[in-house]
Phi, psi and omega in degrees: 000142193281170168317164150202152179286170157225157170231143116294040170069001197257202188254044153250177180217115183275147178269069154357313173280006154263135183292345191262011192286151162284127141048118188271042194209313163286168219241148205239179163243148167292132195015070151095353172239203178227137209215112183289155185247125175324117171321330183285328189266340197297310166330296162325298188269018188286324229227346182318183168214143185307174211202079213272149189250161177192127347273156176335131177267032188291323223248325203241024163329282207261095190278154170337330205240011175120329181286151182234143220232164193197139207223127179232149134235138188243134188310331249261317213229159152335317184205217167305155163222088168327130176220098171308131116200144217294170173312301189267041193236345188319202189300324179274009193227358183222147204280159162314318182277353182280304187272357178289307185306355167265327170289324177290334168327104178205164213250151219283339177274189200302299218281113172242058212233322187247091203316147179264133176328180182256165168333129156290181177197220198262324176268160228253119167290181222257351185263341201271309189302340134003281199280331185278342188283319171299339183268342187259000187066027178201167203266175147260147175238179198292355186252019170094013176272159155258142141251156200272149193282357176274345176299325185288335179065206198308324182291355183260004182308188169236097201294135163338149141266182173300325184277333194277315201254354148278344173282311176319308184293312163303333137329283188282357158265030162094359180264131181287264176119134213187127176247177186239169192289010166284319174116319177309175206246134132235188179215141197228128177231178210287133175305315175231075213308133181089346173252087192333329199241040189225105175254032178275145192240135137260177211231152166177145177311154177277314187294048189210152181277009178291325200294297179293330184291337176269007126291309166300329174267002177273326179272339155302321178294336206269325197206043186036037164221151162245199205245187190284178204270312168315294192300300166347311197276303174306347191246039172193012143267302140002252203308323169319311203281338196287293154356288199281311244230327213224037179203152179332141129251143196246181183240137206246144171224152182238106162099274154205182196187121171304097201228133183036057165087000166242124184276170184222115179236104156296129187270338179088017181271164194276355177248034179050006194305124133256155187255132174273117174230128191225177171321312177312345188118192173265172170187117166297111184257174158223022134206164207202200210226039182209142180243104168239170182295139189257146146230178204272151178095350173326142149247138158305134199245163177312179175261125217264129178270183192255144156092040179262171154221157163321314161331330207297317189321325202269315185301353178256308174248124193304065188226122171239201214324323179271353185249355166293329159300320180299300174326312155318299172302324179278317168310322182272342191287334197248004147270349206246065181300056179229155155071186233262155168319141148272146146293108176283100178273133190235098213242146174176171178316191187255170200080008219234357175070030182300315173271337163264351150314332181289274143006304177288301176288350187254009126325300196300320201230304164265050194279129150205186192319307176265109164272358182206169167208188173257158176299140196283192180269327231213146176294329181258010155287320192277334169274347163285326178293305236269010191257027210209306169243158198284343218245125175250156198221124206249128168269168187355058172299146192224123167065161203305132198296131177291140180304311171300346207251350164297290174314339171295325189281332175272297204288355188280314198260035181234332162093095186247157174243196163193133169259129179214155162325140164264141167003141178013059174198118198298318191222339162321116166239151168214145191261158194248132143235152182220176148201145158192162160310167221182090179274142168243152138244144174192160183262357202240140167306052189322311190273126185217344171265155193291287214334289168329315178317276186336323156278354174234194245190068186273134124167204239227137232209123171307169157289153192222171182265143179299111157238160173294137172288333169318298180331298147341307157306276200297328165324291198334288193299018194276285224266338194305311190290353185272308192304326183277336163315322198272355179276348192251359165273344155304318174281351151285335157291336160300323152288331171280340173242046174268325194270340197274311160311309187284339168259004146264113254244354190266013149287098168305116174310106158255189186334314177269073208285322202277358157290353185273334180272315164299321185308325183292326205267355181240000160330331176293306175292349156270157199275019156231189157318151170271129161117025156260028165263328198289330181290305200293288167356302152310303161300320167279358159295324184305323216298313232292338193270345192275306178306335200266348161302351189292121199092331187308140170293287190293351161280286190321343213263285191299013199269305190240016174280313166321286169342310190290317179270165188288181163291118141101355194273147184222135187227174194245144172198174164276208183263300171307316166308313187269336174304269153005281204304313217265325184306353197279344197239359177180174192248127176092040156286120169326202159243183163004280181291302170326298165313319206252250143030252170328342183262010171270331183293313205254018196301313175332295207302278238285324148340297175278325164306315205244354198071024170282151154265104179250138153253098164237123178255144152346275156340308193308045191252163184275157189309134154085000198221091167311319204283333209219116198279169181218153203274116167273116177247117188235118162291112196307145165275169199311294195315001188252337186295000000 
């Protein structure tokens, strides 16, 4: 039978198991001596009960390098608990938070049978004099001597280190570690840590506080306590290193994602469900051949029901008949992850229900806590929301959109990345990517540059009868699972009619060709025409370019400049010359360079607006006067426009 220790409450430890031991009231040594007890354990160990050990500490009491060991039990826990500590570490020598973290040390998994090291320090613990004897082929014995380890048998393994017995502990709570073609680190641990009968994982970045907050509560479940700042820190270097060095790679999805001809839409629930969309229709799994990443403020959305319909979409947001196809479009666009995002500018007076319009379409597919924000200042603000949502919703925007924060909005939805210095660090850089869906709300013409235009889905929303928004609210949540049941039977109409779409030629391709293509192909299955998605689209780009032209000079000008010339007549001018001219036809025409700059920026509109043709080539200069290019403006006959 292994030893076991005792206390008679005074600051000694008797070894019980020896028959020659002295007097449990006189002071004994550990194998054969007498030994002081640390003012902090003597209380603890005042209340023991005897205590059988396994395997013996007869042979490692007193270790090589000086430490002297103590054997507690604490109610707190399972088993034994090992508390190292060195000679010049006793009582006078270690600070309150030095000895709270040796008393609280117990190792972080279910099993608290394999004690957790103690705080480090300068001298070598009991697992590192271990692991070098093992590399040198021999043990330490108790008096600092060595032997060869087949003499020792079973006493010569090499005991777990401390990183071997946190990774082992993490193991048995269920967690994995897993990188993307990036390089980044994730971790996908059990949803519902402890329920034999929920095998749904979630997934979350090692750089995010979820990982650690979902340790603290793991650890708090295992053992009412959390842990220290240190063992937190050392278990989350650990997993980085496992992660990067010592794991798959999976492909990470946000929301949803397209895998062998199937979509996969994460419901964001604690039992892992996503709805499966194939030609055949949906179906709710609850497993699949996809990881995708949770983030924080996610609301879970329902389980969707069958027989719902679109229609239902016009009693909550005030939009009609001709701009419902868009609304449609954008919605169906956030099952389909391929090719570039559209933008919704959602525009209209002030009473128009504009923000709960809004509010209301990123419920339906992307509800989290904050539903709308303000637009950020900056390009890496903005790839920072889209790493957090699939749909982002910019609110009650004012006066015309900064040039710079357009171009962001084009690279957000085409799916962009950025690169910046990292944190303290001179040449280390790490990249941001983002894509996402993309709401506007505004009482003002924000979209005013064409790239942008091209990209987005405008349209303009009425006046409305006043309901309580409670009222509102609870209709919504009535009716959103029958409305998402009835987007994903389009989109399954849409997957059986894609390759059928795609070989037809009597559509005009615009800008968004593959957001267009799917919409077409899924067109059947909405509540409009067929070929009104393709109208409305064209009529509300024309409107949003006719609004952002509206004050422009050289548009009032070539507005009624037109008007003079015939079908098919084509005229020549420089820059200056054509400057000259047009001021004849409006007031605040530029000069040259300004000029020349504009038709370059607006050439597309005053084509589809006005029939103009502007040309200007390289080559193309007028005789004798190398420097100075010359302008072709030709008015299109109708049928060309």
């Amino acid at each position: 039978m292994s030893p076991y220790y005792m206390t008679n409450g005074t600051d000694t430890v008797t070894d019980a198991s020896d028959k020659n031991a002295p007097d449990s009231s006189a002071p004994s040594r550990l194998n054969g001596g007498g030994v002081m007890i640390p003012e902090e354990l003597t209380a603890r160990l005042a209340t023991l009960e005897p205590l059988a050990l396994s395997p013996p500490l007869t042979d490692h009491s007193i270790l090589p390098d000086g430490q002297e060991s103590w054997v507690t039990k604490d109610g707190d826990f399972d088993g034994a608990e090992l508390i190292s500590l060195t000679t010049k570490q006793k009582e006078g020598d270690r600070s309150p938070d030095q000895r709270q973290d040796d008393l609280a040390g117990g190792d972080m998994g279910p099993n608290a049978e394999n004690a957790e090291n103690a705080k480090e320090d300068d001298s070598l613990s009991l697992a590192d004099d271990l692991e070098q004897a093992d590399q040198a082929g021999t043990v330490p014995k108790e008096d600092g001597s060595e032997e060869d380890e087949a003499d020792q048998g079973e006493a010569g393994k090499q005991e777990p280190t401390q990183e071997e017995r946190i990774l082992n502990a993490l193991e048995n709570l269920g967690v994995e570690f897993f990188r993307d073609k990036s390089g980044s680190t994730y971790v996908t641990v059990p949803a519902r840590p402890g329920d034999p009968e929920n095998e749904a994982r979630h997934a979350h970045s090692l750089f995010t506080d979820a990982f650690p907050s979902w340790l603290k509560g793991e650890w708090y479940r295992l053992h009412k306590r959390i842990p220290s700042d240190s063992q937190l820190k050392k278990t989350m270097e650990l997993a980085k290193m496992e992660a990067t060095y010592n794991s798959e790679e999976r492909e990470i999805a946000i929301g949803v994602t397209l895998h062998e001809g199937a979509i996969y839409y994460d419901l964001k629930r604690e039992d892992g469900k996503v709805v499966r969309i194939d030609e055949e229709g949906w179906t709710i799994e609850t497993s699949y051949p996809v990881t995708f990443l949770r983030k924080k403020d996610e609301i879970a959305l329902p389980l969707p029901t069958r027989g719902g319909s679109l229609e239902e979409i016009q009693s909550f947001i005030n939009v009609s008949d001709e701009g419902l196809p868009l609304v449609l479009a954008f919605l169906l666009n956030q099952l389909y992850p391929v090719g570039t995002e559209p933008l919704l500018f959602i525009h209209g007076a002030s009473g128009t229900g504009k923000s709960v319009a809004a509010r209301y379409l990123k419920q339906l597919l992307d509800p989290h806590e904050v539903l709308s924000q303000s637009l950020p200042s900056g390009e890496e603000d903005l790839l920072i929301a889209s790493q957090y949502s699939k749909i982002l919703v910019f609110d009650n925007l004012s006066g015309a959109m900064r040039s710079s924060m357009s171009d962001n909005l084009c690279r957000l939805a085409s799916g962009s990345g950025l690169r910046k210095r990292q944190l303290y660090k001179d040449l280390d850089e790490v990249a941001v990517a983002g894509k996402a869906g993309v709401i506007l709300t505004s009482i003002d013409n924000v979209v005013v540059r064409e790239d942008l235009i091209q990209r987005t889905y405008k349209v303009t929303l009425s006046e409305v009868d006043r309901i309580a928004e409670a009222r509102l609210d609870k209709l919504f949540d009535q009716h959103r699972a029958g409305i998402m049941s009835a987007l994903f039977d389009a989109a399954s109409t849409g997957l059986r009619r894609l390759s059928q779409v795609e070989d037809d030629e009597s559509w005009e391709r615009p800008r968004l060709i593959d957001a267009a293509k799917w919409m077409i192909a899924c067109e059947p299955e909405l509540p409009v025409e067929n070929g009104s998605f393709s109208r409305a689209l064209e009529d509300r780009q024309k409107d949003m370019v006719a609004d952002r032209m509206e004050g422009n000079p050289v548009f009032e000008a070539l507005e009624r400049y037109v008007e003079e010339l015939g079908a098919g007549e084509r005229k020549t001018y420089t820059a200056t010359i054509l400057s000259t001219t047009l001021r004849d036809y409006a007031n605040g025409v530029p000069g040259a360079r300004a000029l020349s700059q504009d038709l370059n920026r607006n050439k597309g509109d005053y084509e589809d607006i006005l029939g103009l043709q502007i040309e200007k080539r390289e080559n193309d200069r007028e005789e004798g006067r190398r420097n100075r290019k010359l302008i072709h403006i030709t008015k299109l006959p109708p049928e060309q426009k």
